[in-house]
C-alpha positions in Angstrom: -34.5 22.8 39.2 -31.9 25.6 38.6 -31.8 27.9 35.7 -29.5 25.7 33.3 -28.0 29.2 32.0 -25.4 30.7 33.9 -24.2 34.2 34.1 -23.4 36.2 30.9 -26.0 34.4 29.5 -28.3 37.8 29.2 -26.5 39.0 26.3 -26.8 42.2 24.5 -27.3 42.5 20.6 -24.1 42.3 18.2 -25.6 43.5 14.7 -26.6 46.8 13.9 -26.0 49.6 16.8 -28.8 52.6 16.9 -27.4 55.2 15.1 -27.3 57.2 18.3 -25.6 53.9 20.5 -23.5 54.5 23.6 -20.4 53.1 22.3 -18.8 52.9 25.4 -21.5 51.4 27.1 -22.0 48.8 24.3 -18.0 48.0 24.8 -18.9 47.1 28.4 -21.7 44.9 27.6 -20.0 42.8 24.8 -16.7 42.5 26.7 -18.9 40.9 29.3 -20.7 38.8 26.6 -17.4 37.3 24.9 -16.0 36.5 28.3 -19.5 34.8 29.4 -20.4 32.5 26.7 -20.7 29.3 28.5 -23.9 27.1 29.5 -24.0 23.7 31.9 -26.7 21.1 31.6 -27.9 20.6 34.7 -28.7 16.8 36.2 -32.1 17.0 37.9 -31.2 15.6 41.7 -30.4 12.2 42.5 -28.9 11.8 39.2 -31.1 8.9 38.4 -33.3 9.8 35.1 -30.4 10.7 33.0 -28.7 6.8 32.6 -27.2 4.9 29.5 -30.2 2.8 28.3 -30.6 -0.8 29.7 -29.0 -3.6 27.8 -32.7 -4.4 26.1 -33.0 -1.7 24.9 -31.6 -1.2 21.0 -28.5 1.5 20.0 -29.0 3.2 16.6 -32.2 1.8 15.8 -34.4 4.9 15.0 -34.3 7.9 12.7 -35.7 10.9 13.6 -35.6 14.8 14.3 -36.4 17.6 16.4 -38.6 20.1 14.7 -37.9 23.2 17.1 -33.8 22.4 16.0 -34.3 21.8 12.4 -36.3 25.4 12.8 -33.3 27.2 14.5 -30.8 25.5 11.8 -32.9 27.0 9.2 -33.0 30.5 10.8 -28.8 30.2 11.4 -28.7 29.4 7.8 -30.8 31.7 6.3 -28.4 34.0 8.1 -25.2 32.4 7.2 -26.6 32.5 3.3 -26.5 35.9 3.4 -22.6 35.5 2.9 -22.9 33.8 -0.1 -21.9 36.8 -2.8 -18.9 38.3 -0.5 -15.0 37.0 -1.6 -13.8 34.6 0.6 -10.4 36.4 0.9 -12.0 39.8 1.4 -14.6 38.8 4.1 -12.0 36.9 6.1 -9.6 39.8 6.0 -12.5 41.9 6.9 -13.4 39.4 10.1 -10.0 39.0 11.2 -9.8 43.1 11.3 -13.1 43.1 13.2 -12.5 40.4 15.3 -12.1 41.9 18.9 -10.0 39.4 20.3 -6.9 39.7 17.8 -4.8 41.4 19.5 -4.5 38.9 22.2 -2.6 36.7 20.2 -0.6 39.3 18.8 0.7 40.0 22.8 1.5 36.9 23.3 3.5 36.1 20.0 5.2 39.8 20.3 5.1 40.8 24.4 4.7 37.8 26.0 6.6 35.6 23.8 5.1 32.7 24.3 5.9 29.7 22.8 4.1 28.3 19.2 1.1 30.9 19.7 -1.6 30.4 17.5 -5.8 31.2 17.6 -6.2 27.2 19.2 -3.7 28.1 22.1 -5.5 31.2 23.1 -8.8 29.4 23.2 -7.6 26.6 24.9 -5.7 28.6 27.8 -9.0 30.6 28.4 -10.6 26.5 28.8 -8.0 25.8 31.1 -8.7 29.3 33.7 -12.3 28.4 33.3 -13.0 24.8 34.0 -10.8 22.1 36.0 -9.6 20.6 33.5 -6.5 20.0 35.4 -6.5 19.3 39.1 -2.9 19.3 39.8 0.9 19.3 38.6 0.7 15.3 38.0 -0.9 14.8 35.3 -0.9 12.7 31.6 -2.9 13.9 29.0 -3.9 12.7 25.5 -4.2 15.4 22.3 -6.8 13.6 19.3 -6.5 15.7 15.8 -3.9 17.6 17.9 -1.5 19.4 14.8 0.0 21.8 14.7 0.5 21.4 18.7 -0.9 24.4 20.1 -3.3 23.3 22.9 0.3 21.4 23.8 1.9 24.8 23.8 -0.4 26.4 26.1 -0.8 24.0 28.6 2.9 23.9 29.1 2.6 27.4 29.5 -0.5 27.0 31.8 0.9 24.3 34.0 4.4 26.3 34.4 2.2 29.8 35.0 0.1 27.8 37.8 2.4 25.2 39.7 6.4 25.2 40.4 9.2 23.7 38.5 9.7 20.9 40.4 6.1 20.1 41.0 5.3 19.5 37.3 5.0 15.7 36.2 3.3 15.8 33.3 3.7 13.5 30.2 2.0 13.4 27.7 0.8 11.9 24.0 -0.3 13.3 20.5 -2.5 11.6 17.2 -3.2 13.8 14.1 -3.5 13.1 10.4 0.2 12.1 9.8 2.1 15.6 7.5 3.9 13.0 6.7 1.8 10.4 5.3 1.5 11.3 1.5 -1.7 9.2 1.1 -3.6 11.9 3.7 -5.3 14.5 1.4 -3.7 17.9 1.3 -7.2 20.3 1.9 -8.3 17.5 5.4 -5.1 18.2 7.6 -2.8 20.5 8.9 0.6 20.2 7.1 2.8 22.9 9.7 5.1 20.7 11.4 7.3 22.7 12.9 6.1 21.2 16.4 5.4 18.1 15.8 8.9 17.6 13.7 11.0 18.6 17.6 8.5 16.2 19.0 7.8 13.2 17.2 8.1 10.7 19.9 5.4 11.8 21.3 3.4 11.9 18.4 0.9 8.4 17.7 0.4 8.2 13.7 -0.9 4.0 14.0 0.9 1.3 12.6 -0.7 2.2 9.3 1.3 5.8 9.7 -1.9 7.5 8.9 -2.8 9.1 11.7 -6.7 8.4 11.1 -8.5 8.0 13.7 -11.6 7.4 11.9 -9.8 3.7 11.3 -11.0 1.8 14.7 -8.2 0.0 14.4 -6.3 3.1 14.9 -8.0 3.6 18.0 -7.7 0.2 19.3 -3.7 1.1 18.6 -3.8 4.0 21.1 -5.8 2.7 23.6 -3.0 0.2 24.0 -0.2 2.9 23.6 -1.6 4.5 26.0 -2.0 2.0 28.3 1.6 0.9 28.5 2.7 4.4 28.0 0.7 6.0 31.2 0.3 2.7 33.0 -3.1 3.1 32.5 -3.7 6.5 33.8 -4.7 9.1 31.4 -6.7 12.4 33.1 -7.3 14.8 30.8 -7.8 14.0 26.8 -8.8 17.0 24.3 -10.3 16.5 20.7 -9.5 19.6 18.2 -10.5 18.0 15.1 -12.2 19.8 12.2 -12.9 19.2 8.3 -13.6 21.7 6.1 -16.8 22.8 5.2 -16.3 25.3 3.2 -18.4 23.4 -0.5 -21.2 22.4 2.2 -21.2 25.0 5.1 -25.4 24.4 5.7 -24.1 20.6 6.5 -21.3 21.5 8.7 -23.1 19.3 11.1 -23.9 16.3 9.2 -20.4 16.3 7.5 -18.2 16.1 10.7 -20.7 13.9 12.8 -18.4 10.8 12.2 -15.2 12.4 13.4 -16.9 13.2 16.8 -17.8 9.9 16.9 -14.3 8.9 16.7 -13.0 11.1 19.4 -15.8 10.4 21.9 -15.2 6.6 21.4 -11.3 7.1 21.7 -12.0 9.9 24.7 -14.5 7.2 26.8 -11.9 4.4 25.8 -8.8 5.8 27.1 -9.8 8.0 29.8 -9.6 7.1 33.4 -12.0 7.2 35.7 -12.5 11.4 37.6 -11.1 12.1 34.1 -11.7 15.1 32.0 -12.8 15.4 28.3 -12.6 18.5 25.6 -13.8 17.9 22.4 -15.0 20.8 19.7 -17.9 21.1 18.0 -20.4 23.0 16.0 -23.9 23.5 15.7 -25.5 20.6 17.9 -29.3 20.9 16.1 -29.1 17.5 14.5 -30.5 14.3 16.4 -27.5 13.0 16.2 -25.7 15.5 18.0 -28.1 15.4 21.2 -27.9 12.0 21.2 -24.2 12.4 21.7 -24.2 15.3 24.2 -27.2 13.6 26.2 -24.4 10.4 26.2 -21.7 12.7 27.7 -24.2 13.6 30.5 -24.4 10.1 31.2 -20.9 9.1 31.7 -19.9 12.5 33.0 -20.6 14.3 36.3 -20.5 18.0 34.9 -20.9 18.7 31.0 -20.5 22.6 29.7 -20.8 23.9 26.4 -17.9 27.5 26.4 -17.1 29.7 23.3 -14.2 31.2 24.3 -13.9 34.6 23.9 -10.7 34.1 20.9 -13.4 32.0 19.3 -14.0 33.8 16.0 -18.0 35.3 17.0 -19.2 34.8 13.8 -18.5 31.0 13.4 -20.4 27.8 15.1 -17.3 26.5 17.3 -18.0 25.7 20.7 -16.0 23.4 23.4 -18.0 20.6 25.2 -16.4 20.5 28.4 -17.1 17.1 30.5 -15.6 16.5 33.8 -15.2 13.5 36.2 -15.6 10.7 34.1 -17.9 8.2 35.7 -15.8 5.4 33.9 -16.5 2.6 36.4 -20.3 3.8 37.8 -21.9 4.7 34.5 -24.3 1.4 33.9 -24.3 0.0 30.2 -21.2 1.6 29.1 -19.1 -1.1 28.0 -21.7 -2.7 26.0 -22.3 1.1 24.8 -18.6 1.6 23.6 -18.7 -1.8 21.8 -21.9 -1.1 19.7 -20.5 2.5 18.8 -16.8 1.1 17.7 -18.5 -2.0 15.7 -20.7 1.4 13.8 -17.4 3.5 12.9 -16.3 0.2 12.2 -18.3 0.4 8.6 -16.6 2.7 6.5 -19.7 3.8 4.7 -21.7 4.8 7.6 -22.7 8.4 7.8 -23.0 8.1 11.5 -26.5 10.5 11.2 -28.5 7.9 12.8 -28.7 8.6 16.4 -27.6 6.9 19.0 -30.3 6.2 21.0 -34.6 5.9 20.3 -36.6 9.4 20.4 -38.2 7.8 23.8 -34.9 7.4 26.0 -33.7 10.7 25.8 -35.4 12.7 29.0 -37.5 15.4 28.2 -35.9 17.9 30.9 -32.8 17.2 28.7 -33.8 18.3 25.4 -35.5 21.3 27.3 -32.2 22.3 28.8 -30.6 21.3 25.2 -32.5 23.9 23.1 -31.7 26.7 25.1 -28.3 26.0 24.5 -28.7 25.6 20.6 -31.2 28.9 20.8 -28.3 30.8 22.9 -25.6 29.8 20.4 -27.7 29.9 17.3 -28.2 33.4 18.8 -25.1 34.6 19.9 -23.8 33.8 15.5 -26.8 35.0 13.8 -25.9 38.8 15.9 -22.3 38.0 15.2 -23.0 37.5 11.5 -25.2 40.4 11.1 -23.0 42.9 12.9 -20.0 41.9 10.7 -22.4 42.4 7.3 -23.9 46.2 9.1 -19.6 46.9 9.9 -18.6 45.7 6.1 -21.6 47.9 3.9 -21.9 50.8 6.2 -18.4 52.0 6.8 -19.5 54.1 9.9 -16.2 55.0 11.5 -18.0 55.8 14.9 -18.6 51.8 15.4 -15.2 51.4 13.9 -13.7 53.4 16.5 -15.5 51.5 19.0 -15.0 47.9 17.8 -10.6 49.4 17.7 -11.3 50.4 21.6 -13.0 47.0 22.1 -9.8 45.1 20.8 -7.6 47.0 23.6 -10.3 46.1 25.8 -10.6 42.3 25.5 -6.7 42.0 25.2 -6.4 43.7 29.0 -9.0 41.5 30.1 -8.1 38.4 28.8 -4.5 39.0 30.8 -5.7 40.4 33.9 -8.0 37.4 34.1 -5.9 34.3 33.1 -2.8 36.1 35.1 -1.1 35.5 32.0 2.9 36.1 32.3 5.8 35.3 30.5 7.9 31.9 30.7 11.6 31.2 30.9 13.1 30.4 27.4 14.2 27.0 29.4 10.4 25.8 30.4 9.8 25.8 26.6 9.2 22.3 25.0 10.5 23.8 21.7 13.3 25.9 20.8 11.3 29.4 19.9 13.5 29.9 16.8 12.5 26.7 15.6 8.7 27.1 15.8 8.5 30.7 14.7 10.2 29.7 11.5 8.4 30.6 8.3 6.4 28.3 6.5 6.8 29.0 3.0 5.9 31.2 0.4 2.4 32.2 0.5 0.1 32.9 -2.8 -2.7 35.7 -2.9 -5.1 33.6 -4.9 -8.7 35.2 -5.3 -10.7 32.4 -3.8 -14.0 33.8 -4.9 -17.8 33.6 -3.5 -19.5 30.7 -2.6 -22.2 32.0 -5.6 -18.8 32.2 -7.8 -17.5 28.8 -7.1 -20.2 26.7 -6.9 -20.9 28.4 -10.5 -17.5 28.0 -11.8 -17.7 24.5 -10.6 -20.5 23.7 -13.0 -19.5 26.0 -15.7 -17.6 25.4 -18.6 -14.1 24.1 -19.2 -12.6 27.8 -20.5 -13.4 29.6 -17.0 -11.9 26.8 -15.0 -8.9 26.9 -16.9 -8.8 30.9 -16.8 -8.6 30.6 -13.2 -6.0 27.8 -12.6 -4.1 30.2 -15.0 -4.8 32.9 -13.1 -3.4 31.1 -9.7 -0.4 30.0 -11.8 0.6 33.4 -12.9 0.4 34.2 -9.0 2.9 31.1 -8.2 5.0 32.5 -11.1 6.1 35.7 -9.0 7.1 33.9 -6.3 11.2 33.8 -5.8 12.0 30.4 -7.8 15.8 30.1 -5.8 18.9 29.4 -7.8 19.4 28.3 -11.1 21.8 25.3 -10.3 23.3 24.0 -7.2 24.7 21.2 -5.9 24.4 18.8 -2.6 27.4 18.2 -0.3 27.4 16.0 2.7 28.6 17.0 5.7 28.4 13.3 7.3 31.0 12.2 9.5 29.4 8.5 10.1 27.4 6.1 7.4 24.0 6.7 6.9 21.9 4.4 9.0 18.9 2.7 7.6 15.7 2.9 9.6 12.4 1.4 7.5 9.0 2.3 8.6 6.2 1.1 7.4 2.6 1.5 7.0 -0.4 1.4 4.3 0.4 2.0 0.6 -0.3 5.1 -0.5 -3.0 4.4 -2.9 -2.9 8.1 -4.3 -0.7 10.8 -4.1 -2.6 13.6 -2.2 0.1 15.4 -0.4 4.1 15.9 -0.1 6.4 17.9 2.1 9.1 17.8 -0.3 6.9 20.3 -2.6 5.5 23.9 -1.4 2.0 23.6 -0.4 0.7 26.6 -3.3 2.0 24.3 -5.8 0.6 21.1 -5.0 -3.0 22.7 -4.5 -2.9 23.7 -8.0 -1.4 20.4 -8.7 -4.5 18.7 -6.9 -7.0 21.7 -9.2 -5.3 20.8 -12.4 -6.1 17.2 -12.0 -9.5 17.5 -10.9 -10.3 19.9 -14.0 -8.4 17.9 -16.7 -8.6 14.2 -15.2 -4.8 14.3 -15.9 -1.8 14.2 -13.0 0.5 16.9 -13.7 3.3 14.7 -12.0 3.2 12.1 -14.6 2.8 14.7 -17.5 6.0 15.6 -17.6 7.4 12.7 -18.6 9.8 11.5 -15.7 12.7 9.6 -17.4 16.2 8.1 -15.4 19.5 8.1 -18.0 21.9 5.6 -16.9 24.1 6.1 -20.0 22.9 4.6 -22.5 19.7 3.2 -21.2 16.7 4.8 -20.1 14.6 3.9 -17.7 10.9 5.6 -18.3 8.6 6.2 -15.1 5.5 4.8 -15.6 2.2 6.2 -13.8 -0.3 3.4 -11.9 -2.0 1.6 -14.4 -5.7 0.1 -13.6 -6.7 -0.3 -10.1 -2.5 -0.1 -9.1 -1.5 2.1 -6.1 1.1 5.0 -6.7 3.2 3.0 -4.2 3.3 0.3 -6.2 4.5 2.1 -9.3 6.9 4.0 -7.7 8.1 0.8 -6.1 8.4 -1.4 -9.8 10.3 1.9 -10.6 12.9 1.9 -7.7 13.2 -1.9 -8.4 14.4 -1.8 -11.7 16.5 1.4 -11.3 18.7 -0.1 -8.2 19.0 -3.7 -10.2 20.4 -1.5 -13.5 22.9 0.5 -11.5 23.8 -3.0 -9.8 24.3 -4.7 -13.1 25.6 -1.9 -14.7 27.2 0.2 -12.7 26.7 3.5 -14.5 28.9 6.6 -14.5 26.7 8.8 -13.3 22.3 8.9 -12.9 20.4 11.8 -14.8 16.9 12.1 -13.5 14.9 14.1 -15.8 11.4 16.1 -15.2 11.8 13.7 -12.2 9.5 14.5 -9.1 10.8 12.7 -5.6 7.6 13.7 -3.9 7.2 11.0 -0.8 9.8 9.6 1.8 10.0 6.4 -0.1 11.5 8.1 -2.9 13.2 10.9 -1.4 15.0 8.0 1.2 15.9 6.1 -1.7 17.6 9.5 -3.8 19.4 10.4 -0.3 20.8 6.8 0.1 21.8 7.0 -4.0 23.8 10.5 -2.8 25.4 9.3 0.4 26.6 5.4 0.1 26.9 5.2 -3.8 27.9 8.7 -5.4 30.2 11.5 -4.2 28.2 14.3 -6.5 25.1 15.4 -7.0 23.7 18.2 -9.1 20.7 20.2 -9.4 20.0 22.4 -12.6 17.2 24.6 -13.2 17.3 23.9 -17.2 14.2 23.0 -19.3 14.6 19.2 -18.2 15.5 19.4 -14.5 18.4 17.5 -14.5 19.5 16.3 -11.3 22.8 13.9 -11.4 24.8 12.1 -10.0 28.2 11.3 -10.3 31.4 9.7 -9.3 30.7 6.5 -7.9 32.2 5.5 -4.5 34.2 2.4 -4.4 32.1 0.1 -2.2 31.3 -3.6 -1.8 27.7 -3.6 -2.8 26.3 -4.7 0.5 24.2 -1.8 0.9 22.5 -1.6 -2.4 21.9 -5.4 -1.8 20.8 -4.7 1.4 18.1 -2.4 0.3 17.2 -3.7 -3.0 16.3 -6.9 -0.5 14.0 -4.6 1.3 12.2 -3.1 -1.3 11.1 -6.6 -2.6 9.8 -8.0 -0.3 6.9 -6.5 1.6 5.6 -9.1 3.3 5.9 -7.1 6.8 4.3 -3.8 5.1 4.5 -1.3 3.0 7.9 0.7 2.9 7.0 4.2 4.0 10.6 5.6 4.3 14.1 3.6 4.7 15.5 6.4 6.9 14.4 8.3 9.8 12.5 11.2 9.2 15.1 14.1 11.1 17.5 12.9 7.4 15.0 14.2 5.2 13.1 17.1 6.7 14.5 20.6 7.3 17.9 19.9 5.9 20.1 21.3 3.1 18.6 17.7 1.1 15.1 18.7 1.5 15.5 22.3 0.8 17.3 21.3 -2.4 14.7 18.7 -3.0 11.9 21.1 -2.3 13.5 23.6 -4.9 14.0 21.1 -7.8 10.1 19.6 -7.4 8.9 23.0 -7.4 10.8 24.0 -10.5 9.4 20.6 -12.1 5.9 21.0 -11.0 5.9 24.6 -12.6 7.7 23.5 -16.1 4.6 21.1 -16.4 1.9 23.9 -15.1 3.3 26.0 -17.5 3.2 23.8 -20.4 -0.6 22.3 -19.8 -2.2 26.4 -18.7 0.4 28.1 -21.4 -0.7 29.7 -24.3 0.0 27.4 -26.5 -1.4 24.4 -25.0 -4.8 26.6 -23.8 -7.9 24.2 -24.6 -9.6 25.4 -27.9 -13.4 25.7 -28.8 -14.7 23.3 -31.4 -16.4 24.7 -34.8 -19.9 26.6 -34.2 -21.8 24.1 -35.6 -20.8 21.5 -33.4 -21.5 21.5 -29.4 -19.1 24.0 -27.1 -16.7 21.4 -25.8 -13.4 22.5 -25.1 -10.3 20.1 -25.9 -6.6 19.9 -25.0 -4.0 20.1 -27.5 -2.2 17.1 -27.6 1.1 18.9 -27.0 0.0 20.2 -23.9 0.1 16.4 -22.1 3.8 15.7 -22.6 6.7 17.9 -22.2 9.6 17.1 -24.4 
């Protein structure tokens, strides 16, 4: 049989150089190691030990591990631990400085200009030069946990670099956890839309709006999609997805097993037949995970495990790479695809169960297998070590050499991907609109992983000292004008369009807030079990009645209280036809209720008002003279549910990256703060019981409600 590893493979040492080390020798070597970090399993000839088990055979049916893997996690983790007492903040920034592949995306954002660069673009166009991933200008292709868009980016860029104008036929499809979904939680997706927002046709989010593919249901919904959309014919699909496991990083494994699951199910589903498949993952010691890969060797003619060289060294990403999917040859399949969707299909299910018995998986396999885990495992523990010897040692020589390294990898990279600038016109996004900024940023000291799983179990004061501590940071940042108003600029009515989807049981994200703020929004409820956005009291003043926002009660859903809310407000201003609307300490933080405050402005009132006073007023004034058909209308709509929950009764283009949402971003900032600043304040800071009694720390009652 042929040596599994490739070339490259010899690799020289990244941690500590000799003091007396050939620096420019050493450049050589590692330029050739980041460039040669791949492996491929190799089939033994005539392909027939490595098959799908027979049908009498059972999936799932046996635990187990593999001592030599569980060894290597141990010795990657006794590594990793060594990270534990360094800042978060301070050892990325040190990283990112000694990472020897940043300057490549720095010449493309700044000399090449290419379009929506990011760190996931550069590693996928180094996939695409390597592997055949594409075989030609025709082509569809399917992006799972796709946002922000990147690897969409760069294969534009790739197809236009590689083939002629005319030649290219490529459409193609996107799924991600939906930005803007408000029930999808904040710290598990990726909230930059400035892509996805210029492309949202192309964009799958389910009928639940989600975007979770974890839901089978969800991926029964693309499969068809996809089918009608591509007629069937989908050659290339890639799987980007991540969670962070940044509270557990020694169960980085364990923790994301399920959403590769997800993607390998949707991947083998969708895919035709001489297909190709690129899905991320991490460490592969667990059982589970060569279950998985020996699966892909299966179905797959060629399966290659790559760290690309803008792959951060120190960290456990690697790309499986599978090509010419044996869709209609590979025996046992279907009934393989069905047992693993009716598994994801339990919601509880870790998924750490492998997927097939310790006895079906080929001993020449899990041979081949460790040599990839021991080259990986390898290739991170140097990386690791080098970064911890470049951090305490400060010796500018290897400095020197690691600045001459960056210039080194950057020239290679574009000499070996023939990398060249694109028209402005071949673009799939307007540049200005992508390279937009996305909002204030906040230095907040994230700590150690020592620090925070202390402060996590310590006492009341500290947690509060450090939410305060954040808050004082948000405090600096520019708060925008003290009062303005909205004016429309609409030359036609405003058209409903009602989408719908799953209630949003919880409020866990927004896009009509700043991201800083709602973090500590989502920090402040977690430490004081109370929601800052119902803490401030939210009132509506028509007149002389007052209509008081009421949070969830029991086991009710935030959409259901903000719905009994709307309800009543729309059947007051019906009946009573106010003057004008005062909300007060009033946060519109989903599309439902931002829709609804945009349809208030537009078809019923001809001013609205925004004032930065202790209250937040926003008003609105001088009614238009209308027949009442639309406030019927959508009064009629919001009671009855039958066909789903409202998500939003407009399109999404009226209420993103407008003058309305920029005002509405604005005012629930300013409300957000008012309510941080009354609960962390001085006055309200939790005080220490008597001496005598246990330290427990309490909240003034002042502190809950702001008047």
């Amino acid at each position: 049989m042929n040596s599994p590893l490739k070339h490259g493979c010899q690799l020289p040492v990244q941690g500590k150089p000799h003091p007396m080390a050939d620096y420019q020798a050493i450049g050589q070597s590692e330029l050739e190691q980041l460039f040669g970090k791949k492996f491929q399993y190799q089939k033994p000839r005539g392909n027939d030990s490595w098959q799908l088990p027979p049908p009498d055979q059972a999936l799932f049916g046996e635990f187990y591990q593999y001592e030599a893997l569980q060894g290597l996690r141990e010795q990657l983790n006794a590594v990793k631990s060594r990270l534990n007492d360094y800042g978060v903040q301070e050892w990325s920034a040190h990283t990112n400085r000694r990472d020897p592949s940043g300057e490549v995306s720095w010449r493309l954002k700044n000399e090449t200009k290419a379009e929506f660069v990011t760190v996931a673009w550069c590693k996928f166009f180094e996939c695409l030069h390597r592997y055949p991933l594409v075989k030609g200008p025709v082509v569809n292709t399917l992006h799972l946990c796709e946002a922000p868009g990147a690897f969409i980016a760069s294969l534009n860029h790739y197809l236009h670099s590689t083939y002629a104008e005319e030649e290219i036929k490529w459409r193609w499809r996107s799924t991600t956890l939906n930005p803007y979904y408000e029930g999808n939680a904040l710290n598990e997706m990726i909230t930059d839309d400035r892509f996805i927002f210029h492309t949202l046709d192309n964009w799958l989010f389910h009928k639940d709006l989600t975007g979770n593919l974890l839901d089978v249901a969800n991926i029964d919904h693309l499969a068809k999609r996809c089918k009608e959309d591509f007629q069937d014919q989908v050659d290339l699909v890639t799987a980007d997805g991540s969670i962070d496991c940044a509270a557990q990083p020694d169960c980085q494994e364990e923790i994301v097993v399920r959403l590769f699951f997800a993607e390998v199910l949707s991947a083998l589903k969708i895919l035709s037949a001489g297909g190709s498949f690129l899905v991320k993952m991490f460490t592969l010691f667990e059982a589970c995970s060569v279950s998985l890969l020996y699966m892909l060797n299966c179905v797959f003619e060629q399966v290659h495990i790559f760290k690309p060289a803008t792959s951060k060294r120190g960290n456990s990403e690697v790309y499986v790479i599978c090509l010419n999917y044996q869709k209609d040859t590979a025996a046992g399949l279907p009934r393989l695809l069905e047992e693993l969707q009716a598994k994801l299909a339990q919601p509880n299910d870790t998924m750490v169960m492998p997927l097939f018995a310790r006895s079906q998986i080929p001993t020449d396999f899990l041979m081949q297998h460790e040599i990839a885990c021991r080259l990986y495992m390898k290739l991170q523990s140097d990386a690791i070590e080098g970064s911890i010897y470049a951090y305490e040692s400060k010796d500018r020589h290897y400095l020197r050499h690691l600045h001459h390294l960056r210039g080194l990898v950057s020239s290679t990279y574009y000499s070996r991907y023939k990398v060249k600038p694109l028209a402005d016109s071949l673009c799939i996004v307007d540049k200005e609109a992508t390279s937009k900024a996305l909002g204030f940023s906040v230095p907040v000291y994230g700590g150690s992983y020592t620090e925070r799983e202390n402060l996590k179990h310590g006492d009341l004061l500290k947690q509060i000292y450090c939410l305060r501590r954040e808050f004082n940071q948000l405090e600096k940042c520019p708060s925008g004008k003290a009062s303005y108003s909205y004016t429309s600029n609409r030359t036609s009515p405003l058209e409903l369009r009602v989408s719908r989807g799953a209630e949003v049981q919880s409020l866990q994200s927004s896009m009509f807030a700043s991201e800083p703020i709602l973090l500590l929004r989502l920090r402040i409820r977690d430490t004081f079990d109370l929601d800052p956005v119902w803490q401030t009291a939210p009132e509506c003043q028509l007149e002389n009645k007052i209509l008081n926002y009421q949070p969830p009660s029991g086991e009710e859903s935030y959409h259901s209280a903000q719905r009994h809310f709307f309800v009543e407000l729309l059947e007051n201003i019906r009946d009573l036809q106010p003057q004008s609307i005062v909300f007060q300490r009033f946060t519109f933080l989903t599309h439902y209720a931002a829709s609804l405050l945009l349809f208030l402005m537009e078809t019923l009132y001809q001013d609205s008002s925004f004032e930065s006073n202790p209250t937040h007023s926003l008003t609105l004034s001088k009614p238009k003279t209308t027949d009442g058909k639309e406030l019927s209308q959508v009064l009629e709509l919001l009671k009855d549910e039958q066909a789903g929950a409202i998500h939003s009764l407009l399109d999404i283009k009226e209420l993103q990256k407008n003058q309305f949402s920029n005002a509405l971003i604005q005012h629930n900032n300013g409300v957000l703060l008012t309510c941080f600043r009354g609960m962390l304040g001085e006055e309200a800071f939790p005080m220490p019981l008597a001496k005598t009694e246990p330290e427990v720390a309490i909240l003034k009652p002042s502190a809950v409600l702001l008047t």
